[in-house]
N, C-alpha and C positions, 0 to 999 in steps of 0.2 A: 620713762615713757608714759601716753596718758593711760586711766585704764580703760583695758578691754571694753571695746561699745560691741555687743550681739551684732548680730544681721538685724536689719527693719522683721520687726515681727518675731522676732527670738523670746522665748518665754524665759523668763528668768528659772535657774534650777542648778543644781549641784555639777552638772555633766556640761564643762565650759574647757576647753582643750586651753584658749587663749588667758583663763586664769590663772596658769599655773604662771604667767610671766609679769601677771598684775600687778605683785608686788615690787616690781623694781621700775619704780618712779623715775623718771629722768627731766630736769631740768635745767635749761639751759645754761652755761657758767656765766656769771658775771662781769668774774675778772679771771681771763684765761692761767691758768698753773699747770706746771707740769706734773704735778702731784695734786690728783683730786682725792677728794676726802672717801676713805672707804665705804665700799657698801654697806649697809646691815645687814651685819654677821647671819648667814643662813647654813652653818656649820656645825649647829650644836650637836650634833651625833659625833662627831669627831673628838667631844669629849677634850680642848684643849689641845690634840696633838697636829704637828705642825704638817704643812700642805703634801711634803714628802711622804709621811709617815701612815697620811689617807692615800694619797693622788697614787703612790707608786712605790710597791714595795720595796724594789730593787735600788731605792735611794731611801730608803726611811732609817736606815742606820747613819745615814752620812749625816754630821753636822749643817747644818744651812750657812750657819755664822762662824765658819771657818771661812767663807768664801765671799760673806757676805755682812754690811753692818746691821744696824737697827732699820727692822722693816718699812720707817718711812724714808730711809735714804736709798732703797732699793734700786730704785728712779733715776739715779745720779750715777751709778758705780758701777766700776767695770769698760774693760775695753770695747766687749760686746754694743753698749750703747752709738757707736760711732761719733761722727761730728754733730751728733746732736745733743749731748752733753757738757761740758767742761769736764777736763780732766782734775779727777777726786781721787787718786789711788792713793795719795798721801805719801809719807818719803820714808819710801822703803831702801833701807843700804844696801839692798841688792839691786838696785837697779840705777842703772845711769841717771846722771841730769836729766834736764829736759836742753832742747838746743840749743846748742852752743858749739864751746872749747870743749875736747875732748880731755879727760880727767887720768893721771895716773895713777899708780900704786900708794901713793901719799895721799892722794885727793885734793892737790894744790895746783892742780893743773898746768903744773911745768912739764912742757914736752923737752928730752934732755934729747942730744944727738944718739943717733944710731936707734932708738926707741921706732917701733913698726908702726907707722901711725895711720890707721883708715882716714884718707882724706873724703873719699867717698866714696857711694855704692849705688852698682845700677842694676835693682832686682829685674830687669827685664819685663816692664809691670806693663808698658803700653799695650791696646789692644791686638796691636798685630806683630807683638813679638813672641819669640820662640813658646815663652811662661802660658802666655794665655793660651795661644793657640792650639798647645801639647794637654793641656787643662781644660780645654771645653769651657771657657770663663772670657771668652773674648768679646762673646755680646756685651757683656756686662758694664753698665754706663760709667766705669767706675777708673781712675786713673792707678789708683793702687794694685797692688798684688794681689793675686785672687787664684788660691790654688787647691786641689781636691789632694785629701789625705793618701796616700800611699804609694803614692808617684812622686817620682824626682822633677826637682825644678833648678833653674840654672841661676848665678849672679856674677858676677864682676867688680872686685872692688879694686879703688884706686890709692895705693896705698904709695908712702913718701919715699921710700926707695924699693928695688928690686925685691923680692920674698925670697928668702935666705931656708935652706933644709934644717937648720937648727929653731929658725924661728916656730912661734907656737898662735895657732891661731885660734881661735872659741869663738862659737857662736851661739845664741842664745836668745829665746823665744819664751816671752810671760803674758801673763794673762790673767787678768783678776787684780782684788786687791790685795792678796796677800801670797803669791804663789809660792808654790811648794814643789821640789823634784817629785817627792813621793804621789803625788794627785796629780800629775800630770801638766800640770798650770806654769812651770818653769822647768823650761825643756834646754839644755845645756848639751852642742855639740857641737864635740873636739876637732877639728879638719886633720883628716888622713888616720883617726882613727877610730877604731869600731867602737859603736855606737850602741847604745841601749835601744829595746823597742820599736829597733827597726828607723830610727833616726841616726845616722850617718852623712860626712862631709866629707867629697875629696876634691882635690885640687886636680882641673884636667886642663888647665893651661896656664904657664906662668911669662909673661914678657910685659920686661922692662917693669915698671910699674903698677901694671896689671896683673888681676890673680884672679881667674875663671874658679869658677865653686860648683862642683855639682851636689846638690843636697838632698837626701833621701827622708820622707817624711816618713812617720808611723802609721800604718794603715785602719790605728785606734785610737790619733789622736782627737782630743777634744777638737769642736767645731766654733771657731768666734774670732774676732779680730784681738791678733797678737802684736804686741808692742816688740820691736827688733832691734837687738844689738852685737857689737864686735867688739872682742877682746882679745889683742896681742900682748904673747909675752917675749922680750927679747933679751939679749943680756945688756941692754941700756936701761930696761926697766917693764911694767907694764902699759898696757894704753887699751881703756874703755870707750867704746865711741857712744856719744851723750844720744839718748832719742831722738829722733826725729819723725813727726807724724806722717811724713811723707815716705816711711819706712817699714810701716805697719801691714802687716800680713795678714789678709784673711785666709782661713781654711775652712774646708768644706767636706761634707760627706763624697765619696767619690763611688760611682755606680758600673766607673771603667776599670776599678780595681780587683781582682779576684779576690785580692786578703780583705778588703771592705765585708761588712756585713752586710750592705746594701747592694752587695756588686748585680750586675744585670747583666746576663749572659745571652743579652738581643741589642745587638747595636740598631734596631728599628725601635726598638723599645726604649730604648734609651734616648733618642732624636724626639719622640714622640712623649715620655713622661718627662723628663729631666729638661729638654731644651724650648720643646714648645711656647712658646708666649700666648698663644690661644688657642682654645678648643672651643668645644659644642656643649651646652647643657642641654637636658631633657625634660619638660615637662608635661603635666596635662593629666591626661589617662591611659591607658594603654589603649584602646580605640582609637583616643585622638594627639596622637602626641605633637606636644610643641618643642620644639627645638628654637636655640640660640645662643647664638656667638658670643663667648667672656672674652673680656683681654685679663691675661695675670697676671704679664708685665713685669713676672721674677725678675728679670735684668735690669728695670728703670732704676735710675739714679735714684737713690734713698731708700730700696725697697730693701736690700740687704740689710743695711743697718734698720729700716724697721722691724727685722724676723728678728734680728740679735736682739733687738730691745725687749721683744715680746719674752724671752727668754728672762732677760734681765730684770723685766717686770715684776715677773713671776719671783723672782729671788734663787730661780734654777740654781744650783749648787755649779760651779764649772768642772768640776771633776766628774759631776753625772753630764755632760753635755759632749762626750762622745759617743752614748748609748742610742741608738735610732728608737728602742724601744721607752726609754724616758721621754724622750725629745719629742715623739708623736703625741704621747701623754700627755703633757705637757701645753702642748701647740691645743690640743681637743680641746681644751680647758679654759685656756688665754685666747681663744678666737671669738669667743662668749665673754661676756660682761658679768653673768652672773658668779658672784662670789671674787672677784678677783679683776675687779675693774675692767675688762681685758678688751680685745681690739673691737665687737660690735654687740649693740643692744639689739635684743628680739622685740619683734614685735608683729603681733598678729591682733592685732585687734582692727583694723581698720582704718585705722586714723593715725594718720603720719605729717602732722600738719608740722611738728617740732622738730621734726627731721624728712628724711630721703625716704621715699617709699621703697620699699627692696626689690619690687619690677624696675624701676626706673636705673637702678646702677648697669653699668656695661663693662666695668674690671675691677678690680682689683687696686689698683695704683693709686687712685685716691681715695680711698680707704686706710689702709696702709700709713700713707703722708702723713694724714691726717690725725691720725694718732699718735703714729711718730712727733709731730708738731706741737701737739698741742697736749699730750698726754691721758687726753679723755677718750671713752668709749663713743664711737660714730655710732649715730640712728642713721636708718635701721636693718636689720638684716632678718631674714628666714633662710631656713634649710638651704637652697643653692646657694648665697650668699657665704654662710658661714662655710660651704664646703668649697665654694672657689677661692676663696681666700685660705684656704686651708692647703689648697693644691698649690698657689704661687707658695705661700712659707716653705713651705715641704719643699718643692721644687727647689727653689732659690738656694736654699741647704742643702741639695745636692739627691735629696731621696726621689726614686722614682716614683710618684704621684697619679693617680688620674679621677677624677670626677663622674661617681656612679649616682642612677639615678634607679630607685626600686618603687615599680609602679605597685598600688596597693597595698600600700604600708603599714603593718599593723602599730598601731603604741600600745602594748599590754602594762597598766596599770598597777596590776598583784602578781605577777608573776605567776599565773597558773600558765603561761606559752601556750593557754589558747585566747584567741580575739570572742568573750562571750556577749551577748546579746540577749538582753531579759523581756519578754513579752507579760501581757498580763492575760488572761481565761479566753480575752478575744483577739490576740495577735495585735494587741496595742501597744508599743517601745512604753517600759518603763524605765523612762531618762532617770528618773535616781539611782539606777542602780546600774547604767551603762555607762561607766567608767572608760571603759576600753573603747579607743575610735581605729579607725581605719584611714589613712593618709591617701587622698586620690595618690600621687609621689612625695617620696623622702628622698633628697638629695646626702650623698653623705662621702668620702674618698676611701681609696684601696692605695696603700704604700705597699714597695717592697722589702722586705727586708728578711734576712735569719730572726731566729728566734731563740737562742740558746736558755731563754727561759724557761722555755719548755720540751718537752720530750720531741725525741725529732718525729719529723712528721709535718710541723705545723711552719715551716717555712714558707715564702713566696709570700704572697698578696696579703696583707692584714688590711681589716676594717677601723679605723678612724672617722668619730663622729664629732664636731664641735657644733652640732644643734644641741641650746639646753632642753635635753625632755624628762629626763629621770636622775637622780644623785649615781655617782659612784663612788664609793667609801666616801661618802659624804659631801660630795663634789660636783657639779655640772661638768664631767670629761665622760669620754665613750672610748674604750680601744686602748689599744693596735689592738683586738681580737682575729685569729687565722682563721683566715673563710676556708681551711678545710674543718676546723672545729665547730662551724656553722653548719657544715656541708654534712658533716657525720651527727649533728645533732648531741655535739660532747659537750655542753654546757658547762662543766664543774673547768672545764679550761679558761685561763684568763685573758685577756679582761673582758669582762661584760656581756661573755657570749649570753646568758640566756636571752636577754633582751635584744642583740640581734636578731637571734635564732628567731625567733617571733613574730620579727617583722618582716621575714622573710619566707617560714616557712611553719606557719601554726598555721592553724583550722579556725574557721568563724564557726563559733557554736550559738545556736538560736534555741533558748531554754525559755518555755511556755508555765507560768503560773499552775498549778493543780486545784482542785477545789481544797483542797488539805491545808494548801502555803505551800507544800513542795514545790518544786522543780525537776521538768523533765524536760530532758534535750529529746527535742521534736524535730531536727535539721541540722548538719553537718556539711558545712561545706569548703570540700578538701579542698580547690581551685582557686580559692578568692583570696589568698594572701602571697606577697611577692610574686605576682603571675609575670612579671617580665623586667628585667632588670637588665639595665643598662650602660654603655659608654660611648665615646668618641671612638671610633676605628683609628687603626694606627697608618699614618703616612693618607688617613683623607678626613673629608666631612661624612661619611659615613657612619652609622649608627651599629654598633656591634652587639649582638644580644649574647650577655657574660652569664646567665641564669643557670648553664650548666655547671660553673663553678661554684655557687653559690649550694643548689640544690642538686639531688640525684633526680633523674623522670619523676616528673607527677604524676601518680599515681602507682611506681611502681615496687617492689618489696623493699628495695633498698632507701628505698623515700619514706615511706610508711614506717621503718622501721628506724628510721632515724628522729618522725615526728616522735614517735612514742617512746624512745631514748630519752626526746627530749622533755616529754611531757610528766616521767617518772622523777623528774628532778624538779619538777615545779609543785605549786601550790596547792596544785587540782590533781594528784596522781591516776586517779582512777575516773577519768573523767568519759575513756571511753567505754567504760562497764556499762554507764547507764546509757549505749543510744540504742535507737529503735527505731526503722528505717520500715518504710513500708510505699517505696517511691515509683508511681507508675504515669502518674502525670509531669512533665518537665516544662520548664521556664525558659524562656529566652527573649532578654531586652535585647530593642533595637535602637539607636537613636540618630539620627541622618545629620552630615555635615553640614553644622548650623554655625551661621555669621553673626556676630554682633551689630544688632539693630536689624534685626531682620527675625520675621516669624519665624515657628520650625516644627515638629512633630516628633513623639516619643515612641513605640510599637511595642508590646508585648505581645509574644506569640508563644500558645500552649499547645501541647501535643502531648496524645493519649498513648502510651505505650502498653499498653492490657489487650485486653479482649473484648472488654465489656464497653457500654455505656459510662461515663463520666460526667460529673454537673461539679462543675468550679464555680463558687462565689469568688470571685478576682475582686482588688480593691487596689487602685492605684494612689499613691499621694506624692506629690512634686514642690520640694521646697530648694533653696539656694544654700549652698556650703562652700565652705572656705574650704582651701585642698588637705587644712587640717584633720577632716571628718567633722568639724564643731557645722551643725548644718542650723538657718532658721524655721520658723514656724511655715505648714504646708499654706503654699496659696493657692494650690491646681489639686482636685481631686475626681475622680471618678470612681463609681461602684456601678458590675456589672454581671449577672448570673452567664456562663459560661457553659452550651451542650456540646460535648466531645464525642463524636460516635468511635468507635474501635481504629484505631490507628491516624484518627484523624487530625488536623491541626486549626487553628485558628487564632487570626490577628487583633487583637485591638489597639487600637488608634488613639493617643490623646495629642491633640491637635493644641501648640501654646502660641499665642499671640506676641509680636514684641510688647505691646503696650501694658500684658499681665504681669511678665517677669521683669520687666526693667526696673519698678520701684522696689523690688527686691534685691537684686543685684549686688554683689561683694565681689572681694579682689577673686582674679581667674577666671572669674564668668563662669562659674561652676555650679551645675545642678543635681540634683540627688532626688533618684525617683525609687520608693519605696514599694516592693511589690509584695502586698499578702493575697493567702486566700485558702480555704477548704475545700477537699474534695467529699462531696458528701455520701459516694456511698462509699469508699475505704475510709476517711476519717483522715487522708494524710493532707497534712500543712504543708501552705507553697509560701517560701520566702525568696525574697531575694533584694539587693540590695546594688544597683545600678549608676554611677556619677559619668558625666559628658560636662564636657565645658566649650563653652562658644568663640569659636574662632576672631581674632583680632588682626585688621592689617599691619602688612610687614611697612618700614622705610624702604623707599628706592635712592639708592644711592649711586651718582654716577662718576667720573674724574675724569675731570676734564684736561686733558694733557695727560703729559708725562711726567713721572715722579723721578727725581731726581735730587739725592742726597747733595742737603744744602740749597737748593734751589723751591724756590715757592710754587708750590700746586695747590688747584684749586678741587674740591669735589661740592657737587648740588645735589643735595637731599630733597624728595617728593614725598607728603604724604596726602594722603585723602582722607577726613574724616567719615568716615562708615556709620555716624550717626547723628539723627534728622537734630540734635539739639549744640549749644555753641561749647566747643572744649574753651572753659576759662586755665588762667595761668596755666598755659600751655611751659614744658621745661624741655630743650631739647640736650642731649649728651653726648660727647664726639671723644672719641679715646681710641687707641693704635701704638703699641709698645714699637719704637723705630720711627715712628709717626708723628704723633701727636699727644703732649700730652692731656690728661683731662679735662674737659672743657665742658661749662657747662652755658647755653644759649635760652635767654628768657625771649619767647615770643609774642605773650601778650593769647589773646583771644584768637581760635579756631571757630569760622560758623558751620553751622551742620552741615552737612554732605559738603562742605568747600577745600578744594584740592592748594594748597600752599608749596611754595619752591623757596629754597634754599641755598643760597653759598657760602662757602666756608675756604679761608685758604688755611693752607699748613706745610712745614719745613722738613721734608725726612732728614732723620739723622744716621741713619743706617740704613746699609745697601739691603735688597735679598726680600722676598716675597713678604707681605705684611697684608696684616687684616685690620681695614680702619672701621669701626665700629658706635652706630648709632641709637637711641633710643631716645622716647617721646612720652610723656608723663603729664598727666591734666587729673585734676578732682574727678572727671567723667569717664576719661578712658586711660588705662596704663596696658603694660605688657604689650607694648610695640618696641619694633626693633627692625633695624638692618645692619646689614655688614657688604663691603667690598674689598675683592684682594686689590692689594697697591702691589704693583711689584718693580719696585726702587733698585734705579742702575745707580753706580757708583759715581760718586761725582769726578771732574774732567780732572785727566794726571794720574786718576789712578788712588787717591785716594777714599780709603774702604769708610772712615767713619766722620762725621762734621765734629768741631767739638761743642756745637750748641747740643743742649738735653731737650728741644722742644719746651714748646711756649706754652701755658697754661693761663687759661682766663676764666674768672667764675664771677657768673652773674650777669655779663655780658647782654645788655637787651638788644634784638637783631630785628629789622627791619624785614618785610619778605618782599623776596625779588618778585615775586607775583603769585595772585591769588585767579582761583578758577572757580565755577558750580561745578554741579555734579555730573 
């Protein structure tokens, strides 16, 4: 990607949040490969040892290349990659042809009389037979079997004569390039008799030529698509039935099973993390929050096989790919570019001219493809990006998923778990040594899963992060860490909690220069880090505040005593020895529901809580930030001496024009207004530190008719430009899992304040409530959006699914049905 460009007016200096992703250049390929050339190596603390032996301890004794070849064949191999590969497994004698004749005990493939011969087999794979629909796998765009671990699934084979009680039937399931019974990778089971690991086969109806199977999976088996075969043995001889890809099994984490370690003991919970195709994200500030519609689209066609690949990418071991606790590891890590080519490049800097601005995506699904396709890392992504894409992989694999959004986010830099802040003798930020920023939101997911990792206790909801912000054992991955180990302030538990812990639940400390050089903390402020954190509500659009599981009351012993748990383990131990508190005047920014292209006003209001007389020197400064914390150079200031009589309060006002702040302006439309000041007869320092970001209009989205699987509808998109200047290359984006698939619509030039209309048709392919979902992207204005429910009857007779996967078009230039003024 290019590098980081500052805000207009950003002073060059050491304290640049968007640096840290500077170094990983991206340019466009020339001649598309499924194998791009590695990144520069940004691993050397790992000292040579292989991605498992950093990434994840619970796999670092395992071989890589037991399972796997030389790491640039990684790419190629394995079931897990689907039909997006060729098949590379190489010819292993354990395993059948490929399709054909079926092979006997000689390998000459004379079928001899009375020999049991599978003529064929019908795993009950369609979407609306018994398999899918008992499996919760029937959305799923996919013609294959598609089954969750630990639950029985049913088949049927068609065999050349009647099934005889002496005959002997095998069935057998591999996976990888080299499977093994002992890893779990070649799974061998006898019909009718008992079975290892909870994999078992019996026969529950035999006529004529038909032999009904009911087969009981492992509730620990590995996760990834398995190659499937039958072997009888008669007294005519044996008979191996030859592969067929139209035979292959996926398996899946199962969240309906008790024995699962993912199991979910809320069947609303489950409808809600596991099946949902779209939710809500959250951004903004906690004052102003903005909300909007993802598609994840875990069911679309290719989306499966792009999570397997992500796996296969990586070079995942397949013996570690029934652990949820590897697998989330893993996914944090592979959702991010850095270090490990993986599914999206960050980028905050600005300038997205080489790729997709990360406001302008609305799912998941072409993301995904796209990588799958073509093998490189998609631009660009930030924080919600990388964590929606995190929740379809998740999802899609079976783990219950959801997309949390924690307003006030710290990134602590040194691991002291507090957010510090350095002043110089006169309350002036010295940016060299503020390292540590504060994220207006950090998007990031909560799975659920057991944790036999750890001491019990830490079950239920873990945090997973695939935003790159800091190494783990030498890695851009975050997580599975248990947000009760957050909650209790347990850092030494793994993975990664201190650095959650921090962003959720440190103290901003404001430390004032001394005349010496020292440093003394002049300000504490308990409130200002993860003050509200967030999700989707279950079963609506509703916004559910999750803060209590995160943290204990603010403010109260068992909160307090958890920061300072936490802070004993960090860098800074003793950090709160040195404060000194002498607080009788209070702060409180206001800032009013302001619109993009339109003026708006800021208010600070002080109140005397004493007895006496108070005189405040206040000092306001108003600059633009990215919801990083990286903020530019102030363009608005005020200073103003301030008489407080005993219990009294007082407003002031800094009035901003649009015409000041618009040539400053960065992604989010977010401002950051600084508040210092002294109170001159006690001596106590007022800080405080304030961000608001400017309201953007929604899409109006209508549909016009009825939706109706298989049948063409049409929906008309309205937007208004909200600002006096022309939106050029205007991009619009149309995506809906059952719907539509991603579409992207070039429109050419928007002029200021002018209202434009939209048509759009589209084919559903499945019946049942859907969210088709839009967005609008220009160099002028981004972070618009709308969504409308479709809600798709079944097409005529009675049939549930089309078998088109929806039509995708990109680049498409659209004409507008009509334009209007303001």
């Amino acid at each position: 990607m290019p590098s980081p460009t500052p805000p207009s007016g950003t002073t060059d200096g050491p304290r640049s949040d968007v640096g840290r992703w500077g170094g990983n250049p991206w340019q466009p390929p020339t001649t598309p490969s499924p194998e791009p050339e590695p990144e520069p190596d940004r691993r050397s603390r790992g000292g040579g040892r292989s991605f498992w032996a950093r990434c994840c301890g619970c796999c670092s004794c395992r071989n890589a290349d037991d399972d796997w070849g030389p790491p640039g064949d990684r790419g190629d191999r394995g079931a897990g990659s689907g039909s997006r590969r060729p098949d590379s497994r190489g010819s292993d004698s354990r395993r059948p042809g490929s399709r054909g004749s079926g092979v006997n005990a000689a390998g000459d493939g004379t079928i001899r009389e009375g020999m049991l011969v599978v003529k064929g087999v019908d795993l009950l794979s369609a979407r609306s037979d018994q398999n899918r629909r008992e499996h919760h796998t029937d959305e799923f765009e996919y013609d294959e079997l598609i089954i969750r671990r630990g639950q029985p699934f049913h088949m049927v084979l068609l065999l050349s004569r009647p099934y005889e009680s002496s005959d002997q039937v095998t069935l057998e399931l591999l996976i990888g390039n080299n499977p093994e019974v002992g890893k779990g990778t070649r799974i061998i089971i006898p019909v009718g008799k008992g079975g290892s690991g909870g994999w078992k086969a019996q026969v529950t109806k035999s006529s004529g030529q038909n032999l009904n199977l009911r087969v009981h999976t492992s509730p620990n088996a590995i996760i990834g698509k398995f190659q499937f075969t039958i072997r009888t043995h008669s007294q005519a001889g044996e008979f191996q039935l030859p592969f067929d890809p139209r035979n292959e099994i996926y398996i899946l984490f199962n969240p309906w099973c008790p024995e699962d370690i993912v199991y979910v003991d809320h069947e609303d919970w489950r409808q809600e993390y596991v099946l949902n195709e779209s939710g809500r994200i959250y951004y903004g500030t906690e004052a102003q929050i903005g909300e909007r519609t993802w598609n994840y689209g875990q069911f679309d066609h290719g989306v499966l096989d792009a999570c397997l690949y992500i796996l296969d990418r990586r070079g995942m071991p397949y013996a570690g790919r029934g652990d949820p606790v590897s697998i989330s590891r893993v996914i944090s890590a592979m959702v991010n570019s850095l270090d490990d080519n993986g599914v999206l490049i960050g980028n905050w800097s600005g300038d997205y001219s080489r790729g997709t601005n990360p406001s302008a995506w609305v799912g998941s699904v072409e993301i995904l493809l796209s990588y799958l396709r073509t093998g490189y890392s998609v631009p660009y992504g930030q924080c919600w990006v990388f964590a929606a894409v995190t929740t379809t992989v998740l999802r899609c694999m079976g783990l219950a998923t959801r997309t949390v959004t924690n307003f006030n986010s710290a990134h602590d830099t040194d691991t002291s778990l507090t957010m510090d802040i350095y002043f110089d003798e006169n309350m002036k930020p010295l940016e060299h040594l503020n390292h540590d920023s504060v994220w207006n939101f950090h998007v990031w997911n909560d799975c659920w899963m057991k944790r036999p990792d750890l001491p019990s206790g830490f079950d239920g909801w873990q945090v997973v992060d695939a935003t790159p912000q800091e190494t783990s054992s030498g890695i851009f991955c975050c997580g599975p860490c248990s947000v009760q180990s957050i909650k209790n302030g347990l850092v030494y538990m793994k993975y990664d909690t201190p650095f959650i812990f921090a962003e959720v639940n440190s103290d901003k400390v404001y430390w004032q220069r001394q005349e010496d050089g020292s440093f003394k903390i002049v300000y504490v402020e308990e409130k200002a880090i993860g003050t509200l954190i967030v999700t989707k509500a279950i079963g609506s659009n509703m916004r559910e505040d999750i803060t209590h599981i995160y943290k204990h009351p603010e403010g109260s012993e068992a909160e307090r005593k958890a920061v300072e748990t936490a802070a004993a383990h960090g860098s800074k131990p003793n950090v709160y020895a040195t404060r000194d508190s002498a607080e009788d005047v209070a702060v409180q920014v206001e800032a009013q529901d302001a619109v993009m292209g339109q003026d708006l006003a800021v208010s600070v209001v002080l109140s005397n809580r004493s007895g006496s007389r108070r005189t405040v020197k206040l000092h306001l400064y108003l600059s633009v930030t990215f919801y990083t914390g990286v903020t530019g150079s102030v363009f608005k200031e005020s200073k103003k001496e301030v008489v407080l009589e005993p219990g009294a309060s007082e407003r002031v006002t800094m009035p901003v024009a649009y015409k000041e702040y618009q040539p400053h302006l960065v992604d989010q439309g977010a401002m950051l207004l600084n508040v210092s000041g002294h109170v001159k007869e006690s001596g106590q320092v007022l800080a405080k530190q304030h961000t608001f970001r400017l309201r953007t209009p929604d899409l109006s989205l209508t549909l016009l008719g009825a939706a109706v699987v298989g049948q063409e509808c049409e929906v008309q998109i309205v937007f208004k430009n909200p600002l006096p200047v022309t939106l050029t290359n205007v991009v619009f984006r149309l995506e809906g899992s059952g719907l539509q698939r991603p579409k992207i619509l070039n429109v050419g030039n928007i002029g200021g304040n002018e209202t434009v209309t939209l048509r759009q048709t589209f084919v559903p392919v499945r019946p049942g409530p859907r969210q088709l979902i839009a967005s609008l992207d220009s160099p002028q204005l981004s972070q618009v959006h709308g969504v409308i429910q479709v809600d798709v009857a079944p097409a005529a007779g009675g049939g549930g699914f089309s078998d088109a996967r929806g039509t995708s078009l990109s680049g498409e230039v659209i004409p507008m049905a009509s334009r209007g003024g303001a």
